[in-house]
C-alpha positions in Angstrom: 119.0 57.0 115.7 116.7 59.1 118.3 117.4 62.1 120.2 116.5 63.6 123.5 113.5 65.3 124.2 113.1 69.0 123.3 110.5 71.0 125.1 107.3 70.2 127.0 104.2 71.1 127.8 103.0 72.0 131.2 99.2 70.7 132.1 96.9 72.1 134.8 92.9 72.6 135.5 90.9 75.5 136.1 87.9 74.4 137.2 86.3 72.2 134.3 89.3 73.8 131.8 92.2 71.6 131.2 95.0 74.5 130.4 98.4 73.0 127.8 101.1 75.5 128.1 103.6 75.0 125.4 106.9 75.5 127.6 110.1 75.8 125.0 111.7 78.5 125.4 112.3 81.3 124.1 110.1 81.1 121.5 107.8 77.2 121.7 108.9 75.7 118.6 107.4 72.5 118.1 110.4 70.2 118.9 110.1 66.6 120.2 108.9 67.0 124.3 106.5 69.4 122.5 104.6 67.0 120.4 104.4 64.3 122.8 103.3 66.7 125.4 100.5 67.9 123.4 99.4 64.1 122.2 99.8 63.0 125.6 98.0 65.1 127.7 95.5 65.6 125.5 94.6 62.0 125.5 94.9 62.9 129.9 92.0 65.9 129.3 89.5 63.4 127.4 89.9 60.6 129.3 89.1 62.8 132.7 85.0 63.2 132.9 85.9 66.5 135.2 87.2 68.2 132.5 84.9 69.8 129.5 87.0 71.3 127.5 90.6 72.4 126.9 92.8 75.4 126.3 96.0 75.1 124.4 98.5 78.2 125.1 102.0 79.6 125.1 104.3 80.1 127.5 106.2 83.7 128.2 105.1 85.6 124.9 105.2 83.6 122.0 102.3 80.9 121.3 104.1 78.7 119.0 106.7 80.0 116.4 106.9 77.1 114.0 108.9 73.7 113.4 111.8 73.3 114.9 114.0 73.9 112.2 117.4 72.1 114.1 115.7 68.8 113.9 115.1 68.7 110.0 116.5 65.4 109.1 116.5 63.7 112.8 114.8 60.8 113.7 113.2 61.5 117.3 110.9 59.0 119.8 107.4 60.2 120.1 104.8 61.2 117.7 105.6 63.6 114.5 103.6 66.5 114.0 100.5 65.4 112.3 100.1 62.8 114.2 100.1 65.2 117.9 97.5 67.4 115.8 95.3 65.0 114.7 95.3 64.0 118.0 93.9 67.9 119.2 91.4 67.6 115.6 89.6 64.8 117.2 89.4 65.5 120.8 86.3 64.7 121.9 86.2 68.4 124.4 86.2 71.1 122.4 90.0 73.2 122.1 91.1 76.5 122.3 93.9 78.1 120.9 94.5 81.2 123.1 97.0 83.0 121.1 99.6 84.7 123.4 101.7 86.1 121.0 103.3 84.5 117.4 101.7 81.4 115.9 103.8 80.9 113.1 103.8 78.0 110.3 103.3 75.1 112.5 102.2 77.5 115.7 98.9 78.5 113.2 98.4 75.1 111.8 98.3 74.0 115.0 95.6 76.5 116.2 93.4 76.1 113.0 93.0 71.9 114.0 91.4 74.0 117.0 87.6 74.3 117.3 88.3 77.7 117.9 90.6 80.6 118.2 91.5 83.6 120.0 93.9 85.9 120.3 95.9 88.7 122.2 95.6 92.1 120.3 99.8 91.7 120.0 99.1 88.4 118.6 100.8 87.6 115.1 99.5 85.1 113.1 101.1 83.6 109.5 102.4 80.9 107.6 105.8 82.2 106.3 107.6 78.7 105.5 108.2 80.0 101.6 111.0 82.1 103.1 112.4 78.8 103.6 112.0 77.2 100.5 109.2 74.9 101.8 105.6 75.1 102.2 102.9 74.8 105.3 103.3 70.9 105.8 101.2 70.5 108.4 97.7 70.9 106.8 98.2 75.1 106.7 97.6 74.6 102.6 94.4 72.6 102.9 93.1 74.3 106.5 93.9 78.0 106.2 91.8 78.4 102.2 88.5 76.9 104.5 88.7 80.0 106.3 89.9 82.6 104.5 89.6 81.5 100.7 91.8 80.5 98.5 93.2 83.8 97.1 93.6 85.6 100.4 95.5 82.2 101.6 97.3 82.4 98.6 98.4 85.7 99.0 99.3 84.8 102.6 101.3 82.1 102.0 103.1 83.0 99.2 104.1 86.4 101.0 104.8 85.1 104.0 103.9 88.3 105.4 102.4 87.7 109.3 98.9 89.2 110.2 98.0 91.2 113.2 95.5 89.8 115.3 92.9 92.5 114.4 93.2 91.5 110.4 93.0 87.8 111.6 89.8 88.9 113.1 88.3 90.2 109.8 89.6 87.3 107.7 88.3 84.7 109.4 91.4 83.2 111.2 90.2 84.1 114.9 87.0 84.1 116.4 87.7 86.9 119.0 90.2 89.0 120.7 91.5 89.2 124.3 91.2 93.0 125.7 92.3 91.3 129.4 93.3 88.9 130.7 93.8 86.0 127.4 93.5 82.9 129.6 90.1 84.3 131.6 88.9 85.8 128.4 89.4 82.1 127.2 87.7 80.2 129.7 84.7 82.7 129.5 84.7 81.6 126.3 84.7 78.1 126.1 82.6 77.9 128.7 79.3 79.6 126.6 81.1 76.4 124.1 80.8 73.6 126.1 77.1 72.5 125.9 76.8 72.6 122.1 76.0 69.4 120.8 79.1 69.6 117.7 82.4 71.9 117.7 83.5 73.3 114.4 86.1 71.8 112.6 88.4 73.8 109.7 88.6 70.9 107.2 84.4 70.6 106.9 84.7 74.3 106.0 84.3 73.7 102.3 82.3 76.9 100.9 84.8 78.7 99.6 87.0 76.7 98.2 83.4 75.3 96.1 82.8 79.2 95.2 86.5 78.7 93.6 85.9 75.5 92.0 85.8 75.9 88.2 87.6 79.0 88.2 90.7 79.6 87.5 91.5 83.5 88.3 92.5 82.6 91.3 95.6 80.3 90.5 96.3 82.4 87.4 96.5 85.7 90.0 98.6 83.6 92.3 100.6 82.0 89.2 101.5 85.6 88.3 102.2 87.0 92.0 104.9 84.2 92.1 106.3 85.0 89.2 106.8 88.5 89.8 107.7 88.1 93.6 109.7 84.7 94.0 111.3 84.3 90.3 113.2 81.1 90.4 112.0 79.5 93.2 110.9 76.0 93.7 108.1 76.3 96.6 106.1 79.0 95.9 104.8 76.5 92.7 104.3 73.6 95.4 102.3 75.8 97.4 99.8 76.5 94.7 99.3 73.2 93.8 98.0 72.2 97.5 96.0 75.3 96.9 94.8 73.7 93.7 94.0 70.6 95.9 91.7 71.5 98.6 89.8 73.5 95.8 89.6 70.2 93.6 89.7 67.7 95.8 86.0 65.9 97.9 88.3 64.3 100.3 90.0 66.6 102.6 92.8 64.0 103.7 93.2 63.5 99.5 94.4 67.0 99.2 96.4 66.5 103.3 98.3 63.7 101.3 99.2 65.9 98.1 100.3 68.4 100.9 102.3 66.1 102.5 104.0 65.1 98.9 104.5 68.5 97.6 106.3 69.4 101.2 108.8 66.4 100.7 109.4 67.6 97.3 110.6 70.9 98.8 112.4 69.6 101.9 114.6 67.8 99.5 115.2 70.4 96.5 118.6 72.1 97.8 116.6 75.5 97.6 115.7 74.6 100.8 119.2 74.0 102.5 120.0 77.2 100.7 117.0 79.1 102.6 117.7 77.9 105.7 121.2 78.8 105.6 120.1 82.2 105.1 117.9 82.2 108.0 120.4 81.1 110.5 122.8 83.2 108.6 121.2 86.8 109.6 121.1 85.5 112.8 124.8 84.8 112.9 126.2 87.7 111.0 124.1 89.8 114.0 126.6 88.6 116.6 130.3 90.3 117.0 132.1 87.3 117.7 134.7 89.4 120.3 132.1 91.4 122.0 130.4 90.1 125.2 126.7 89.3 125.0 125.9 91.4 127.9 128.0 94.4 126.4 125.9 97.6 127.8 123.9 99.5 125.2 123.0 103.2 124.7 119.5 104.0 124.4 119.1 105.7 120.8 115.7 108.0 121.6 116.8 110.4 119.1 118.9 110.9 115.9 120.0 113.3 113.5 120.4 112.8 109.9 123.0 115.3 108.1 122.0 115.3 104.6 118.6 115.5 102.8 118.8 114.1 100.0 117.5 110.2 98.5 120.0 108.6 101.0 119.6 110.6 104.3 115.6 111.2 103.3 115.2 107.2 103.7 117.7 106.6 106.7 115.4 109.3 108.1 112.4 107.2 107.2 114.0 104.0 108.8 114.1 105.8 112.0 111.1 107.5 112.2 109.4 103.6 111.0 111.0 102.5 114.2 109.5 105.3 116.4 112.7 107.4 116.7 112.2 111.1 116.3 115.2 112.3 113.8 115.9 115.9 112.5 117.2 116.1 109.6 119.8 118.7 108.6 120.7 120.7 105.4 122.1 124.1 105.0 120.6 124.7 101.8 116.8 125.8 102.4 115.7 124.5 98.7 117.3 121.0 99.3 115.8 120.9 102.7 112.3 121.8 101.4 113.0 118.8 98.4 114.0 116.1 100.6 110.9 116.6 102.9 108.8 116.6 100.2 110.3 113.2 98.8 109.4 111.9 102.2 106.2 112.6 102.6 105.1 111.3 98.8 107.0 108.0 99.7 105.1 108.0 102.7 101.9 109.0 100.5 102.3 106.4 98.4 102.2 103.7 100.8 98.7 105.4 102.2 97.3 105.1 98.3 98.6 101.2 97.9 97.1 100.2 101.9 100.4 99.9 103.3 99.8 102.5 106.3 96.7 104.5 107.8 96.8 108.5 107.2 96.6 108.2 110.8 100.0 106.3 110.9 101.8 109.1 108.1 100.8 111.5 110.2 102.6 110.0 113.3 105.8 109.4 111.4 105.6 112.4 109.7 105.4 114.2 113.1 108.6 112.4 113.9 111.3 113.9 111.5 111.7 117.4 112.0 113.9 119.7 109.2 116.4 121.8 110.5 119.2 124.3 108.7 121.1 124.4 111.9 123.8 122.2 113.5 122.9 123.8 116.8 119.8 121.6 116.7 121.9 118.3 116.9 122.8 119.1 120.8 120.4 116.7 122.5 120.6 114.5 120.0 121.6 110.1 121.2 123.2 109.6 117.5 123.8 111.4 114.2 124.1 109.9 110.6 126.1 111.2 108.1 124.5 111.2 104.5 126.1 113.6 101.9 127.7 112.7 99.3 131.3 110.5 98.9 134.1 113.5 99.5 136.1 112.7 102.3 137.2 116.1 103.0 133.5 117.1 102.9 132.7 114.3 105.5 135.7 115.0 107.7 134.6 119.2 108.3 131.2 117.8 109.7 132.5 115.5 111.3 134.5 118.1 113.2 131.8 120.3 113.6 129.2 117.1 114.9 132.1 116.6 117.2 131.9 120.0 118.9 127.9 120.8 119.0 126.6 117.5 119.9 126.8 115.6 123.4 129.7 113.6 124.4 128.0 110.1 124.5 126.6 111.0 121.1 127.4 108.3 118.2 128.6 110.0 115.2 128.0 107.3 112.1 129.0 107.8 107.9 126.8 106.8 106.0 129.4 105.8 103.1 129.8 103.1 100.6 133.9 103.2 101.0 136.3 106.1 102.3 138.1 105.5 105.4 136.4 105.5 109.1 139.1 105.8 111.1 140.0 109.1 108.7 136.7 110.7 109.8 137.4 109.3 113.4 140.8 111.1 113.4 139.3 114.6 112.4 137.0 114.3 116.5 137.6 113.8 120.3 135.5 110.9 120.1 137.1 107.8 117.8 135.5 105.1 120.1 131.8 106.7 118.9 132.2 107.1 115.6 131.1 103.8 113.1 130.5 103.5 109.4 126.9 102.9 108.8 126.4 101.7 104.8 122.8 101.8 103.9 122.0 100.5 100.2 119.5 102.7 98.3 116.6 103.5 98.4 117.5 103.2 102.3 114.2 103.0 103.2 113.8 99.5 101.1 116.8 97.9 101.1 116.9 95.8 104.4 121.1 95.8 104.3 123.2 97.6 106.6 126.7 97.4 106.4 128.1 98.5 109.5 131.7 99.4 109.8 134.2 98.9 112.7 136.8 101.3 112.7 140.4 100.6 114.6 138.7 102.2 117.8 135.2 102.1 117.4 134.2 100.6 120.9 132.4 97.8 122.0 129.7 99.7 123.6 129.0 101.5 119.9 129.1 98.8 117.9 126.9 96.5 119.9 124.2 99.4 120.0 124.9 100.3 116.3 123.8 96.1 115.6 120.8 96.9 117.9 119.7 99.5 115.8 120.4 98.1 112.8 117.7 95.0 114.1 115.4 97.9 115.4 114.8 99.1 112.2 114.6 96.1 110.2 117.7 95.8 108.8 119.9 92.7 107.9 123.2 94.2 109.9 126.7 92.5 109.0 130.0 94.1 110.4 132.8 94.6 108.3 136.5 95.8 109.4 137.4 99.4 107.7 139.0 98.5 104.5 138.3 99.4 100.8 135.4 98.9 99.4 134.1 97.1 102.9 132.6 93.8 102.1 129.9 94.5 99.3 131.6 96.8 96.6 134.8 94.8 97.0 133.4 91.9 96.0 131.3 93.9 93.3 134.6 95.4 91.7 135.9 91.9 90.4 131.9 91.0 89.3 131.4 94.1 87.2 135.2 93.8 86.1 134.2 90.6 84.3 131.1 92.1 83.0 132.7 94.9 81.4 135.6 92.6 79.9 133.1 89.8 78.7 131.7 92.7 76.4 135.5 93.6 75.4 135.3 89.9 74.1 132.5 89.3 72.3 128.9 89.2 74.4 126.3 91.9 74.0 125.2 93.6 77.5 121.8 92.3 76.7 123.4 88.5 77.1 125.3 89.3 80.2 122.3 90.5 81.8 120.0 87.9 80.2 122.4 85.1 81.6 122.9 86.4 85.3 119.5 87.3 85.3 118.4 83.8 84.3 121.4 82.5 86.9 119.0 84.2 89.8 120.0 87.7 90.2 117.6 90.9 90.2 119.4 92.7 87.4 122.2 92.2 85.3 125.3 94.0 85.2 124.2 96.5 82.6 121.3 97.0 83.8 122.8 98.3 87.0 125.3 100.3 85.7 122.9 102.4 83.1 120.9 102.7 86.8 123.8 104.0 88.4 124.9 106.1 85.9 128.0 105.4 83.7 129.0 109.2 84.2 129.8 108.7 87.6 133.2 106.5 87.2 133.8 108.7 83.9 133.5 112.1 85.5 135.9 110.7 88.6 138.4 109.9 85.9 138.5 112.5 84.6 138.9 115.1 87.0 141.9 113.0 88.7 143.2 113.0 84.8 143.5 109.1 85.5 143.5 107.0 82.6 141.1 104.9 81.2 141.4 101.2 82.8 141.0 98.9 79.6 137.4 97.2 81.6 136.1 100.3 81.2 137.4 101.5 77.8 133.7 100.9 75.7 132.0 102.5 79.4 133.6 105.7 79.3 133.5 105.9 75.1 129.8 105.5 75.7 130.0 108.6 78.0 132.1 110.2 75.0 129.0 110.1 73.0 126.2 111.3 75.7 125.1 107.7 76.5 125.1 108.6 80.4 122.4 105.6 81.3 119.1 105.8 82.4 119.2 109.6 83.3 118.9 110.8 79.6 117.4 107.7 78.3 120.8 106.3 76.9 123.6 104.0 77.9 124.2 100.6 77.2 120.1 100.3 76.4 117.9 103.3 75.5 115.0 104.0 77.3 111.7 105.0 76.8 110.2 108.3 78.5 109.1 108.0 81.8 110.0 104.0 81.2 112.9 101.9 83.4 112.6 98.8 80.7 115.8 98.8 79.1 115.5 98.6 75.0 118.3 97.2 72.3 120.6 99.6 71.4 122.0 98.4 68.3 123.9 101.6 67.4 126.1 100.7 70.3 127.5 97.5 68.7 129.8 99.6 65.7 131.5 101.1 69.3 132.3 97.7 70.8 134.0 96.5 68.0 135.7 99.3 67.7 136.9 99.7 71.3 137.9 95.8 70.8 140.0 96.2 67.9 141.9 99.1 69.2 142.8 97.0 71.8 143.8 93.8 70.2 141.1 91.5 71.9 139.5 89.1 68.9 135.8 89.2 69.8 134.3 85.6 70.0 131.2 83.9 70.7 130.8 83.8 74.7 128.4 80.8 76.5 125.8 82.2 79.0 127.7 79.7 81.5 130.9 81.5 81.0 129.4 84.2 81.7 128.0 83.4 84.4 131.0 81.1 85.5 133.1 84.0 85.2 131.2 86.8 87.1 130.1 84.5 90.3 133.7 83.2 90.7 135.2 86.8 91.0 132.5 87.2 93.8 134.0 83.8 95.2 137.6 84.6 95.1 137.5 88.0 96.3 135.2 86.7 99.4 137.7 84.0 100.2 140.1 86.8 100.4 138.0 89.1 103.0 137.3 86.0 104.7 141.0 85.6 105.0 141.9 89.1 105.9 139.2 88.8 108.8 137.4 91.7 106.8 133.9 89.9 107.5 133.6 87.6 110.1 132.2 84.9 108.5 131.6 83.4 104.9 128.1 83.6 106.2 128.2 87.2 106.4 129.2 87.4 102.6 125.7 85.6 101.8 123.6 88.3 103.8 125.2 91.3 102.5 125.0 89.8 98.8 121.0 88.5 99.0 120.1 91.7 101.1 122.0 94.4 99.2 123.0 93.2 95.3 120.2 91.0 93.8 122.0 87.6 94.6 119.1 84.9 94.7 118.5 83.6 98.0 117.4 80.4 96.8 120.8 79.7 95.8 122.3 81.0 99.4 124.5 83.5 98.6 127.9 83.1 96.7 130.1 81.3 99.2 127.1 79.0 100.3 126.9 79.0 96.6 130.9 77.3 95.8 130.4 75.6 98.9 127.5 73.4 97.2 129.8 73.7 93.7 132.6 71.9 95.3 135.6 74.5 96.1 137.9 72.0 94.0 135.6 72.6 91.1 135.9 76.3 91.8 139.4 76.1 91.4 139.0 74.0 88.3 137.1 76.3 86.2 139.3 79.5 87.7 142.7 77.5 85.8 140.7 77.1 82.3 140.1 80.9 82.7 143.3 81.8 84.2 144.3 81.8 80.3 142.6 84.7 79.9 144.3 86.6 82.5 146.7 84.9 84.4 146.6 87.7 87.3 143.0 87.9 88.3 142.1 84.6 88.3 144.8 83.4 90.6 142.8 81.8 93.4 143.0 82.9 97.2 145.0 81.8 99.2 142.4 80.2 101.6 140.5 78.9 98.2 143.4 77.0 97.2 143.7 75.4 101.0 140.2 74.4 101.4 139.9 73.1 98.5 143.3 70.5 98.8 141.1 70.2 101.6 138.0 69.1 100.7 136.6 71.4 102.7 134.2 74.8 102.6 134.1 78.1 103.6 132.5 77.3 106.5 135.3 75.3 107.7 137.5 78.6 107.2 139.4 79.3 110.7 138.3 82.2 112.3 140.5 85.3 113.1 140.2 84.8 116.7 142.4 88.0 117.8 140.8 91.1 117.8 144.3 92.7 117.6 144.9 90.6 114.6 141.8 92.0 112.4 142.2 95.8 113.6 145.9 95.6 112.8 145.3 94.9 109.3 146.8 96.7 106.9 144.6 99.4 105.3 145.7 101.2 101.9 144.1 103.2 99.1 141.1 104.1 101.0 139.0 105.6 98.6 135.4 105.8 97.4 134.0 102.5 95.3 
């Protein structure tokens, strides 16, 4: 089956300069009319004696972001990829890549079968295809170690972290940079070109990868870099062996034809499908579904942060990252003092690992001013909210934000769960004020969950997802209901946790299971983290009574064992050490909290275990999907990859049961249900899709708005 066209490539002559112009907007992926534009015409620039030599550019400002990712497993007329590059590799007139803007995956490979290369200083270049479970399958494994050696392409590709034009410069990857005009600078350029007798070409390159030969630091280093940075995934391995290739290998179309193996391998491990889903998944969950496109904005120019402790201290950093000047408020001098200082030794720190300039601390630095008064926040295009979860606390600044700062002003919480349209209530302004949930630290952690209230307006929440994209963040909306999306679906994970160690398992197999399942830490681990005081102390002080789940939790605080902030919880710590150590003593207290409570402790599979703490994500995220409480299952990936350690080579957990089977789900839930009848009784909409055969992503959507904000909100608390 074949498939229209996508794309072209516009052809002109300057003088003795034919000029390709990638033309697919909006960003030139290499689709189909792409490819055989650039095999076609430049067959048209060699077989025309007027023309000496040929520039190949972008259109608008992007040179080429990559594949075209909609037409993995289409068949299309015209020539595939390496074919339309081989085709540019053995022109007989030397080629330019004039670098316009991004040349990503396949936009780089196809500059580096260029003779040369040169760039804008905006230009981006880098081969980032491991964030989609695959690997540079183009030649970007064999061409790109020719250049800049094998570690630094290692590093490179494995990160896949773009460079600027000016460190593409210094490694290797362009030959100069355009200070005017790109397409003069490059004609200038190929002109001084033209009359050499031979035009380099990347894959005869072969000094340093024969300086590597025989060694092997540099696959070790990159062995260990994967481990630690891209644990359970499938490409990051593939991509080392190509490496391994071009070092090894005489022939450079040998180690083209392991590349070309290794990237089939990956296109068909489901890590892939997984990966992708992801990518077009942040992309979705950025879109209201009920808000026009063309929905006005506010300009944010300046912000206010009320709060200066860890969390406002890295909102504060977010904006100021973004170019934003911020003040940041606290009334209490000492705090104030402390929470500058925190920023300016996280922004140290980055100077001392080669993360930022001095000059480039200094400029953020200059950008977030301290303040003690409220009077400051006038002028000010939004405040954020960032003191700690007390609802009555939030609602008296809220008040007061309402009355010293400007009309238009959007006033945003910064909370993890109590009620926006309570802290909406207590101003003049409901329509401005939004929940804004940034995980910690909230200068890292690239989730934002961003909360509609019952009046929040369009105009807010479009320029509140803006923002969220401005800084870097992975922004999914959720209605205003307990717990949001996130720590709703958490509550049923770490309720199995805690009653798996009622019936038998250790914390250390819990953790070791779901940590071997994919996620970044285990239950346990998170909790010491956290604190286990935290839900204890709350307890208390509302004289509420113990909930069985967290019967051995709250014993543990009992006895001291508080977590990681005095070296004991359910592990004990070393001084100044996060690695989590057996606590043995604790086992005599499990038993005991057991017995007391009638449960017969028995030996526990790591897949039960890890059976029984996904599904609770499931079934509780078929239930917000129902309730309209995120938009999509989609939505429930993102905020669980970005924000709680889920592995993103396994999509999330709805993408996750989709690729289980939702009757399977369902399955496993009954064998469990004897256990407890109550929790495991599946959602509605599980049970539906899967008589169906179908998958979350066949869920219908709430269409009517008045539909999702009517839904019923109760117990608004603090999760």
């Amino acid at each position: 089956m074949t498939n229209e066209l996508k794309g072209k490539v516009n052809y002109s002559v300057n003088s003795n300069i034919a000029i390709l112009e990638v033309d697919n907007p909006p960003v030139n992926p290499l689709s189909s009319g792409v490819r055989a534009g650039l095999a076609e015409f430049i067959e048209k620039a060699n077989s025309d004696e007027s023309v000496k030599g040929v520039i190949l550019t972008g259109a608008g400002r992007s040179f080429i972001a990559g594949a075209d990712i909609s037409e993995f497993g289409k068949s299309f007329d015209g020539p595939d990829l390496n074919t339309a590059l081989r085709a540019i590799e053995f022109s007989k007139k030397p080629v330019l890549a004039a670098i316009n803007g991004t040349a990503l995956g396949g936009g780089l490979e196809t500059a580096l079968v260029c003779n040369y290369r040169m760039g804008t200083n905006k230009a981006i270049v880098g081969l980032p295809e491991v964030n989609l479970g695959l690997l540079p399958g183009a030649g970007g494994t064999q061409r790109l170690p020719r250049l800049v050696g094998p570690s630094q392409s290692l590093k490179m590709m494995l990160s896949g972290t773009p460079l600027s034009a000016k460190k593409a410069l210094e490694q290797g990857i362009l030959d100069a940079i355009s200070e005017n005009s790109l397409i003069d600078d490059a004609i200038a350029f190929l002109q001084d070109k033209i009359d050499l007798s031979d035009h380099p070409k990347v894959r005869d390159k072969n000094e340093k990868l024969l300086e590597a030969r025989g060694s092997e630091n540099v696959l070790a280093e990159a062995k260990a870099l994967a481990a630690k940075t891209r644990r359970g995934q499938f490409a990051p391995g593939q991509i080392i062996a190509c490496v391994e290739a071009a070092i090894n290998e005489d022939d450079f179309d040998v180690g083209l034809k392991k590349e070309s193996d290794y990237f089939l391998e990956c296109l068909m491990n489901p890590q892939r499908e997984a990966m992708i889903h992801i990518f077009f998944g942040e992309r979705a969950a950025s879109k209201i579904a009920d808000i026009p496109k063309d929905t006005p904005l506010m300009p944010i120019n300046t912000a206010g942060i009320v709060g200066s402790g860890t969390m406002g201290g890295g909102i504060a950093m977010n904006l100021a990252n973004a170019g934003i000047p911020v003040l940041i408020l606290d009334q209490d001098e000492e705090n104030l003092e402390r929470g500058m200082g925190v920023i300016e030794k996280n922004y140290q720190m980055m100077v001392d690992r080669g993360r930022m300039s001095q000059d480039q601390k200094d400029i953020v630095m200059g950008l977030i001013t301290p303040t003690l008064s409220y009077d400051d926040l006038a002028d000010v295009d939004m405040v954020v909210e960032a003191v700690y979860e007390n609802l009555e606390l939030k609602e008296e600044i809220f008040k007061t934000l309402d009355s010293v700062t400007k009309d238009s002003a959007i006033l945003a919480s910064n909370t993890s769960g109590l009620d926006i349209d309570a802290l909406a209530a207590s101003t003049n302004r409901p329509g401005k004020v939004v929940g804004t949930h940034f995980f910690s630290p909230a200068n890292v952690m690239r989730l934002l969950e961003v909360v509609r209230g019952k009046d929040s307006s369009d105009e807010t929440m479009a320029t509140v997802m803006s923002l969220g994209k401005k800084i870097g963040k992975a922004a999914v909306v959720s209605l205003n209901a307990p717990g949001f999306i996130g720590n709703r679906m958490l509550a049923g994970y770490t309720y199995q946790a805690n009653m798996l160690l009622l019936e038998g398992a250790l914390p250390s197999q819990v953790d070791n299971a779901l940590e071997s399942f994919g996620m970044s830490m285990g239950p346990f681990r998170m909790l010491d983290l956290v604190g286990l005081d935290l839900g204890w102390r709350a307890r208390k002080l509302a004289n509420i009574e113990t909930p069985l789940a967290n019967k051995i939790s709250d014993e543990l605080c009992e006895r001291d064992r508080f977590g990681q902030k005095n070296s004991k919880g359910f592990y004990n710590y070393s001084e100044g050490s996060r690695a989590p150590n057996p606590a043995p003593e604790n086992e005599e207290i499990y038993k005991e909290i057991s017995t007391k409570n009638n449960i017969q402790r028995r030996e526990i599979s790591d897949q039960e275990i890890v059976d029984r703490c996904i599904l609770a994500l499931v079934n509780e995220g078929a239930r917000i999907l129902e309730e309209g409480v995120a938009q999509r299952s989609g939505d429930m990936d993102i905020v669980y990859i970005n924000g709680y350690g889920f592995p993103i080579w396994r999509g999330g957990p709805m993408f996750y049961a989709n690729q289980l089977g939702l009757e399977e789900i369902i399955k496993k839930m009954d064998i469990f249900s004897d256990l407890d009848k109550e929790f495991w009784k599946p959602a509605p909409l599980l049970q539906k899709l899967a008589d169906q055969s179908a998958t979350f992503g066949e869920a219908p959507a709430v269409e009517d708005r008045a539909e999702l904000l009517s839904f019923k909100v109760t117990n608004m608390g603090g999760v």
